[in-house]
N, C-alpha and C positions, 0 to 999 in steps of 0.2 A: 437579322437573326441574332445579333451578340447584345442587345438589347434584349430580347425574350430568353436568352442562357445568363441571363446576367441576374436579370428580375426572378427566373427558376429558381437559381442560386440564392438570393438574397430572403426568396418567401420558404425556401426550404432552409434555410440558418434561424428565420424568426418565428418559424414552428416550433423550432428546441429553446433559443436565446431568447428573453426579453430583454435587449440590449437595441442600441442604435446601429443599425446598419447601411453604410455610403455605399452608392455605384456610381455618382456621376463625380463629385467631390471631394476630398478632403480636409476638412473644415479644422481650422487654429482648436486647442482642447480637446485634445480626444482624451474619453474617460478609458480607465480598467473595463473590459468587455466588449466595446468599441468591435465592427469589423467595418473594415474598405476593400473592397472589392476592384481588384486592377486587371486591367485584361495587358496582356503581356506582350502576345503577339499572335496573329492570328493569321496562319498563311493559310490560299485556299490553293489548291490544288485539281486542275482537270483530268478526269479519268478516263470519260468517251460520252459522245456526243453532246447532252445537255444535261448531264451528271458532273458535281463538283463535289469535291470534299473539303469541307471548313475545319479546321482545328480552333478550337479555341482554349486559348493556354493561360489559366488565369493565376493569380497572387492573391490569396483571400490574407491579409493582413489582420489577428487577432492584435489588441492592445493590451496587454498584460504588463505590467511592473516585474511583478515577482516570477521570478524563472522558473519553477517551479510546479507555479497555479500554472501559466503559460502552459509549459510542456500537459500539461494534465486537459487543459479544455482542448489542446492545438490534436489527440487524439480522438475525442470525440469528434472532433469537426471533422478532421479525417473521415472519422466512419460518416457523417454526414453526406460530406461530398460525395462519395462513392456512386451514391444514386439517387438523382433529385428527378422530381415532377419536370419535363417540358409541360409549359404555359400554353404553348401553340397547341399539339393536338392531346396534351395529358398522360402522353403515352411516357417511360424513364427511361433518363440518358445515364449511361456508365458514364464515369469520371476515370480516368486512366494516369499514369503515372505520379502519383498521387505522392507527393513527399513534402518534407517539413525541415524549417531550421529554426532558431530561438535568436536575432540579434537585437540589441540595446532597447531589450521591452517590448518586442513587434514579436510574436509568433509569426513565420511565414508558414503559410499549406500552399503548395503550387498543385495545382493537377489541370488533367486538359481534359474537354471534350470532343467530342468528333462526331459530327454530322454531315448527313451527305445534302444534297440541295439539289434538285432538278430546277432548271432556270429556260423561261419558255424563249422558243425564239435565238438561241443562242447560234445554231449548228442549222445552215440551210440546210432545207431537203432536196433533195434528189431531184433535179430537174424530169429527169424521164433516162428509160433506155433504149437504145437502136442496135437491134439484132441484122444483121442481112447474112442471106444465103441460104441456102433450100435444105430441104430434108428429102434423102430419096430413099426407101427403103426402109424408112426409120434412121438411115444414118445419113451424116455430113459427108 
């Protein structure tokens, strides 16, 4: 899944930018315009039965010189991230805590995703039930 939120992310930033955009690496020379995409941390969480919730908590890394330009793209990408295509079934994932800082020529935009995931097979089923004892009357 952080694969297909990552690839979301990266086709919905080169809809707006014609610039290079990283998700597996970060390569020596990165130009003015530059994004890398970092996933941060990604806890998953069980709710009940074979429902999970995934967060995905990413660091989208603008490369900007000038503080400036920086701060000025690092809101548009903001409004970006807020709602990208999922790749899987096309349907748009909200972006949630969606914040920004400017250090030594890096725009950072952090925000997270949250999707839930039903996973088969996870939670036996129900072997069976064993009632005993009569009904008389309609009652116990």
């Amino acid at each position: 899944m952080i694969e297909t939120v990552l690839q979301s992310l990266a086709t919905t930033l080169k809809s707006k930018y014609n610039c290079r955009i990283y998700v597996d690496e970060l390569p020596q020379g990165m130009q003015d315009g530059d994004i890398f995409i970092l996933p941060i941390e990604v806890p998953r969480e069980h709710l009940r039965g074979n429902l999970w919730r995934n967060s995905y908590n990413l660091d989208v890394h603008l490369f900007e010189r000038k503080r400036m330009q920086g701060l000025k793209k690092g809101e548009e990408v903001k409004r970006l991230v807020e709602w990208i295509t999922y790749k899987e079934d096309g349907k748009p994932i909200h972006g949630t805590n969606i914040s920004s800082t400017y250090i030594d020529g890096v725009m950072h935009i952090f925000v997270t995703y949250v999707l839930d995931e039903t996973i088969k097979g996870t939670t036996p089923d129900m072997a069976g039930l064993e009632y005993t004892g009569e009904l008389k009357n309609g009652r116990e």
